[in-house]
N, CA, C and O of each residue as an XYZ file, in Angstrom:
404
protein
N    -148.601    213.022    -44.694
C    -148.505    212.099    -45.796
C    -148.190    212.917    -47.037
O    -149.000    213.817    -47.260
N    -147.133    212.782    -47.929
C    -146.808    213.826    -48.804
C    -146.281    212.762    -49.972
O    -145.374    211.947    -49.803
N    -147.175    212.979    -51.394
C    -146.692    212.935    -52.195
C    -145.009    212.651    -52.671
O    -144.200    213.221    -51.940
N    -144.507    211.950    -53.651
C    -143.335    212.196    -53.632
C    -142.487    213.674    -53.441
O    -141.753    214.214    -52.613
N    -143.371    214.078    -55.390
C    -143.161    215.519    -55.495
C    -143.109    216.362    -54.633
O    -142.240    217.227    -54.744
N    -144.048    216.391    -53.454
C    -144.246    216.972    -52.180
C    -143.303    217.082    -51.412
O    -143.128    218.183    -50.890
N    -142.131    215.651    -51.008
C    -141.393    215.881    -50.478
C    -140.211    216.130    -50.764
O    -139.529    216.842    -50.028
N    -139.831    215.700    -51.665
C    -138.895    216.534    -52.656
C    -138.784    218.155    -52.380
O    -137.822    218.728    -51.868
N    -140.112    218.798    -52.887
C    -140.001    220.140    -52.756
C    -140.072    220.595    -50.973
O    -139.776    221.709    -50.543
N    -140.417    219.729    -50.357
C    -140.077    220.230    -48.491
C    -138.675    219.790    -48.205
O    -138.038    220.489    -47.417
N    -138.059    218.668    -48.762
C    -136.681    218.639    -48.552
C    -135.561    219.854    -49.005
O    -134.675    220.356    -48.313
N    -135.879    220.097    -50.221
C    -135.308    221.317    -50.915
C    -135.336    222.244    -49.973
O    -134.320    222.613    -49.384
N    -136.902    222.856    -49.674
C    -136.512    224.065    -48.442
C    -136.715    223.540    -47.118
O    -137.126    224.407    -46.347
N    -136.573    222.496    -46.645
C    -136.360    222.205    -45.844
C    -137.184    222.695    -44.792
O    -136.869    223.332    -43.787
N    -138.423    222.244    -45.238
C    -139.493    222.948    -44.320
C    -140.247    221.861    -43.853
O    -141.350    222.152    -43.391
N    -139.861    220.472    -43.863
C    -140.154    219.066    -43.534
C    -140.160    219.238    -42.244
O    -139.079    218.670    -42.093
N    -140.505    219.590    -40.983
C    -140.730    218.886    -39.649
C    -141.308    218.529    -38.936
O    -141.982    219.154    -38.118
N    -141.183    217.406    -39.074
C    -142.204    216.083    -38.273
C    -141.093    215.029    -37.933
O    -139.881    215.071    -38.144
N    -142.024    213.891    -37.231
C    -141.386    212.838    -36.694
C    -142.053    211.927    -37.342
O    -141.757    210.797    -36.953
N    -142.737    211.950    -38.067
C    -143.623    210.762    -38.671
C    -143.688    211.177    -40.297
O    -143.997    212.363    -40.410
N    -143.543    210.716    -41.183
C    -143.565    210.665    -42.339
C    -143.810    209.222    -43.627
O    -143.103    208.215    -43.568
N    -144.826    209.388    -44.617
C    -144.391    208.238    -45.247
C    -144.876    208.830    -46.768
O    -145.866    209.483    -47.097
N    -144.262    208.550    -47.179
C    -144.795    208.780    -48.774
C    -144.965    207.707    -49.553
O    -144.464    206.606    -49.326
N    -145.891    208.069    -50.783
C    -146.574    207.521    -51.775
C    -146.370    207.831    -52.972
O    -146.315    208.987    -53.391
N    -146.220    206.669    -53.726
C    -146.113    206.930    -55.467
C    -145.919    205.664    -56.041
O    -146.342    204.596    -55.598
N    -145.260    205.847    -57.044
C    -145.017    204.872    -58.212
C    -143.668    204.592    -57.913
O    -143.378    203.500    -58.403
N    -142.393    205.284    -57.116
C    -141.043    205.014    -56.823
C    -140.896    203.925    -55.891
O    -141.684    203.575    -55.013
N    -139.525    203.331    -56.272
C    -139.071    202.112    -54.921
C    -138.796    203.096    -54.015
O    -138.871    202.553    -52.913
N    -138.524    204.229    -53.884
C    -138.255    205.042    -52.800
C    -139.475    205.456    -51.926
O    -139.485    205.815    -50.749
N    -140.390    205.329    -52.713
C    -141.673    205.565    -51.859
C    -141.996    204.329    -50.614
O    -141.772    203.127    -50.750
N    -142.545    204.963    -49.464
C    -143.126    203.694    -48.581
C    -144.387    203.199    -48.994
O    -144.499    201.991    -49.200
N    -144.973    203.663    -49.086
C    -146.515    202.786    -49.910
C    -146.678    203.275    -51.325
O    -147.067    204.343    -51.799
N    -146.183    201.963    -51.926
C    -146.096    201.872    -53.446
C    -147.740    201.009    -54.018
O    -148.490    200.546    -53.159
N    -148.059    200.918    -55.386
C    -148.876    200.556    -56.101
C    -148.112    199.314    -56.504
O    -147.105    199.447    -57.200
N    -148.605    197.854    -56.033
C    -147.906    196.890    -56.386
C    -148.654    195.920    -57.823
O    -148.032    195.547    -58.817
N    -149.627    195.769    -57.632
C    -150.249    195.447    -58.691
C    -152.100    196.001    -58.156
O    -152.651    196.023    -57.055
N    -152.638    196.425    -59.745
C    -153.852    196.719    -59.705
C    -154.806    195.926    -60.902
O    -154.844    195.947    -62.132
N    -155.458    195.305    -59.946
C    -156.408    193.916    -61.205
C    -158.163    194.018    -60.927
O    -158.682    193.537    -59.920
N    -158.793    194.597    -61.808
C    -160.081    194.157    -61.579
C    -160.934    195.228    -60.278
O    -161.168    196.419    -60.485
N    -161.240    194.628    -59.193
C    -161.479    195.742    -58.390
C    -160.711    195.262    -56.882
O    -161.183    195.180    -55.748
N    -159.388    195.004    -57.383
C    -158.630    194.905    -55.881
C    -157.054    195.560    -56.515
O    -156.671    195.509    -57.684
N    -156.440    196.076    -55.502
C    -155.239    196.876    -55.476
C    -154.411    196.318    -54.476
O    -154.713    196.177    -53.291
N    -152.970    195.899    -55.221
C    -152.231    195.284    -53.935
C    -151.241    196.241    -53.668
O    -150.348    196.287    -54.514
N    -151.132    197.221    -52.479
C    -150.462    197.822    -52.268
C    -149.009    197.511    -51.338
O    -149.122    196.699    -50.420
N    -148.094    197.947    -51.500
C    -147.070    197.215    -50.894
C    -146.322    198.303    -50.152
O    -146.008    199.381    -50.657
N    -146.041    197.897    -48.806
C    -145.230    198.951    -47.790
C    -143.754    198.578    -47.865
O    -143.230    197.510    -47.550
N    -143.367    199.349    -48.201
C    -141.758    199.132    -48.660
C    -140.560    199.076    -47.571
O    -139.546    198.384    -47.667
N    -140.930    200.039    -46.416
C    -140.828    199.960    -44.963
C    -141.504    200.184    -43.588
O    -142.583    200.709    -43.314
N    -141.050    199.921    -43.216
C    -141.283    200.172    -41.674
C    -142.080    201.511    -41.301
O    -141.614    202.650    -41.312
N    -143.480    201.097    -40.946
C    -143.977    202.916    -40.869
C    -144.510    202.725    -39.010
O    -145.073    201.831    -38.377
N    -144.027    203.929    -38.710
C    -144.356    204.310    -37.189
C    -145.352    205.038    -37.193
O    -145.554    206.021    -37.905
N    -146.053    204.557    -36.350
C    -147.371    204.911    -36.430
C    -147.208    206.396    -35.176
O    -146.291    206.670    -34.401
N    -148.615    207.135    -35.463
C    -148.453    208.545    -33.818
C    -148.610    207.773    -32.774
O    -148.904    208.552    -31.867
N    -148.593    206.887    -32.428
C    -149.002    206.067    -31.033
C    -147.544    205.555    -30.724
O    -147.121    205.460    -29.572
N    -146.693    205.179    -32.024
C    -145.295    204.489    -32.036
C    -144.933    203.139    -32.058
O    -143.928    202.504    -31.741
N    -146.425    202.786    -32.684
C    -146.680    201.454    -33.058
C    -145.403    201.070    -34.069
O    -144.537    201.945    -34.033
N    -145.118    200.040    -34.892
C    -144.656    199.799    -35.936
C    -145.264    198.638    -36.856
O    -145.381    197.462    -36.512
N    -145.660    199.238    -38.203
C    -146.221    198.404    -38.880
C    -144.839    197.475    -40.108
O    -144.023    197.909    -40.922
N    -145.084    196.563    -39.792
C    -143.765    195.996    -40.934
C    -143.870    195.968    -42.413
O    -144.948    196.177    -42.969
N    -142.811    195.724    -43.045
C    -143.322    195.545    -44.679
C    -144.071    194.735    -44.903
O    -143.838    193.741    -44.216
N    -145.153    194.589    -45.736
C    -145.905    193.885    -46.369
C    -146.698    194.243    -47.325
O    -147.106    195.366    -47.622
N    -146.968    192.864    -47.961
C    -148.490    193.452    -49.215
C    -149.810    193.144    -48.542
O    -150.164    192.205    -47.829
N    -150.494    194.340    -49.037
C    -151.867    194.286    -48.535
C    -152.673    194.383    -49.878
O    -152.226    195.007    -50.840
N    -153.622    193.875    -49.893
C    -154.842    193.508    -51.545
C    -156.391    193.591    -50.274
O    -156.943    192.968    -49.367
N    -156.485    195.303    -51.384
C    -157.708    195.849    -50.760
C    -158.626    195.809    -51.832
O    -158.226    195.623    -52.982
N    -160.054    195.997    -51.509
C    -160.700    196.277    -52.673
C    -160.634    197.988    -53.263
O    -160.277    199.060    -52.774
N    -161.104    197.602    -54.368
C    -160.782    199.117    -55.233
C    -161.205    199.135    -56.440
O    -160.960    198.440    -57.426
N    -162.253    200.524    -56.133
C    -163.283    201.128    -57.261
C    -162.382    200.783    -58.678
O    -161.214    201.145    -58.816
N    -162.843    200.323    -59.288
C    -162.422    200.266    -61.067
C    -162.714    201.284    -61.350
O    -163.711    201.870    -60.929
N    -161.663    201.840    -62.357
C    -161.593    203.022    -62.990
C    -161.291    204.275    -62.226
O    -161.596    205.356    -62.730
N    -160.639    204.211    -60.894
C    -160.096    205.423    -59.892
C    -158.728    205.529    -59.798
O    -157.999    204.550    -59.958
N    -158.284    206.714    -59.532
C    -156.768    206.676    -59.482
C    -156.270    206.377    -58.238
O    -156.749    206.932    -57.250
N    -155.064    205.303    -58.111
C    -154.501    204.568    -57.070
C    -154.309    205.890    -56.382
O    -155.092    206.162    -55.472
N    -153.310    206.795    -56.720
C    -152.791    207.800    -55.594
C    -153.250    208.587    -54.582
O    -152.641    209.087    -53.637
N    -154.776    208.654    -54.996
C    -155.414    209.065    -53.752
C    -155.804    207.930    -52.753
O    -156.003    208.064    -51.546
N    -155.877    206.751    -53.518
C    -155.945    205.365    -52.503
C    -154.694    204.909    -51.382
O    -154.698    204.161    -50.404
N    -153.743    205.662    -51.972
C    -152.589    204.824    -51.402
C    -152.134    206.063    -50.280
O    -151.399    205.998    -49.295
N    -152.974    207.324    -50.929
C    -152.580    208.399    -50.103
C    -153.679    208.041    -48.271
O    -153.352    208.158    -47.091
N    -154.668    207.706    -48.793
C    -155.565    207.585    -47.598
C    -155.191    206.111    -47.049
O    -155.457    206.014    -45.851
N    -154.840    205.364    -47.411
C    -154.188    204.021    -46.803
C    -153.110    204.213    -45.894
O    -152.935    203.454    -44.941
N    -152.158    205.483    -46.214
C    -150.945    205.153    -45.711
C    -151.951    206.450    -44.485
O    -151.897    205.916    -43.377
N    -152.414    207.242    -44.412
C    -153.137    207.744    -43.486
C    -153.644    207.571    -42.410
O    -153.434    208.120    -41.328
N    -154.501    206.598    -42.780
C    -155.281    205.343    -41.774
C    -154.002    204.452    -40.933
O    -154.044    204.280    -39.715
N    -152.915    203.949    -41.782
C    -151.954    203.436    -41.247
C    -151.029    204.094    -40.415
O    -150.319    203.413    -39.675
N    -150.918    205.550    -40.430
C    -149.704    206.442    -39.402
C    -151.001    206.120    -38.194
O    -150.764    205.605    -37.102
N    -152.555    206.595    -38.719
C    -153.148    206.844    -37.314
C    -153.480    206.016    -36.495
O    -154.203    206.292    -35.538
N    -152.906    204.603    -36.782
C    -152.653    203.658    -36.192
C    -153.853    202.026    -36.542
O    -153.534    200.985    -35.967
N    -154.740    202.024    -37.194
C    -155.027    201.733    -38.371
C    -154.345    200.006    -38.224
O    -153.170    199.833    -38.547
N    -154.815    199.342    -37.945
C    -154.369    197.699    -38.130
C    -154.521    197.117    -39.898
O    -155.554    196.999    -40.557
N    -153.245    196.865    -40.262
C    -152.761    196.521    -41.732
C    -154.011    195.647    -41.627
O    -154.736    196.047    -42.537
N    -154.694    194.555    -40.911
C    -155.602    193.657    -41.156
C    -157.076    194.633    -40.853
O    -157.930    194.075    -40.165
N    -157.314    195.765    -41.248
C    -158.168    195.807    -40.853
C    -159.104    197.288    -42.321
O    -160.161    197.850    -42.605
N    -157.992    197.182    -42.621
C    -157.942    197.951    -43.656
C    -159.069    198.062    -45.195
O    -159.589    198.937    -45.887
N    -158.988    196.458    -45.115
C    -160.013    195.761    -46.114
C    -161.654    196.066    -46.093
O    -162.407    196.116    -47.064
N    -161.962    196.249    -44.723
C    -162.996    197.014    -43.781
C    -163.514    197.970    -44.285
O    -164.703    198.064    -44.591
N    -162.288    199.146    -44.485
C    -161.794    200.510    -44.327
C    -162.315    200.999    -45.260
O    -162.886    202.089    -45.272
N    -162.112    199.871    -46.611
C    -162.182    200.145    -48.110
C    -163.374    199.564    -49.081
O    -163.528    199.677    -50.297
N    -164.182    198.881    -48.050
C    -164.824    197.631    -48.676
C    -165.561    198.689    -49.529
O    -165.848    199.841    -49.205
N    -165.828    197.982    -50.805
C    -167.117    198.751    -51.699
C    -168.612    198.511    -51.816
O    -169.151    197.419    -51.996
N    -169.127    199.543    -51.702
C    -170.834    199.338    -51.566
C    -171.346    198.341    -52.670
O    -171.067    198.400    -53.868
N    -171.895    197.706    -52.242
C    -173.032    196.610    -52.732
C    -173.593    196.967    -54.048
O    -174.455    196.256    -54.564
């Protein structure tokens, strides 16, 4: 799971190899983007098609998880899209994230 910046700089030297990849940020180029953030839920949005290590395929969609107020999305969206390569059910995610009582 790599940062934009991240992959940018592995494309450059070309030290990217894998078969599975998805990145995260604030870009339409990114696969799990920050779609809207309100209150203590985050709607994150998969921009494409991510293959999971099993070779599942998860489709585009928005998902609205809960989420700590006052934390930065990018480590959220970094461990979301995580849970999601390792095969991780988009419906199950909410679970994943729920916040303590």
């Amino acid at each position: 799971l790599l940062s934009r910046r991240q992959r940018q700089m592995c494309i450059r030297d070309r030290a990217l190899r894998t078969e599975r990849a998805v990145s995260y940020g604030t870009s339409a180029r990114d696969t799990l983007t920050l779609s809207s953030l309100e209150g203590d839920q985050i709607c994150v949005a998969i921009q494409r098609d991510i293959v999971t290590v099993s070779g599942a395929v998860v489709e585009r969609q928005e998902l609205v998880l809960p989420f700590s107020t006052g934390a930065s999305p990018l480590p959220f969206l970094a461990a979301a899209g995580t849970l999601l390569l390792l095969g991780v059910p988009p419906e199950e995610l909410p679970a994943r994230f729920r916040l303590p009582a």
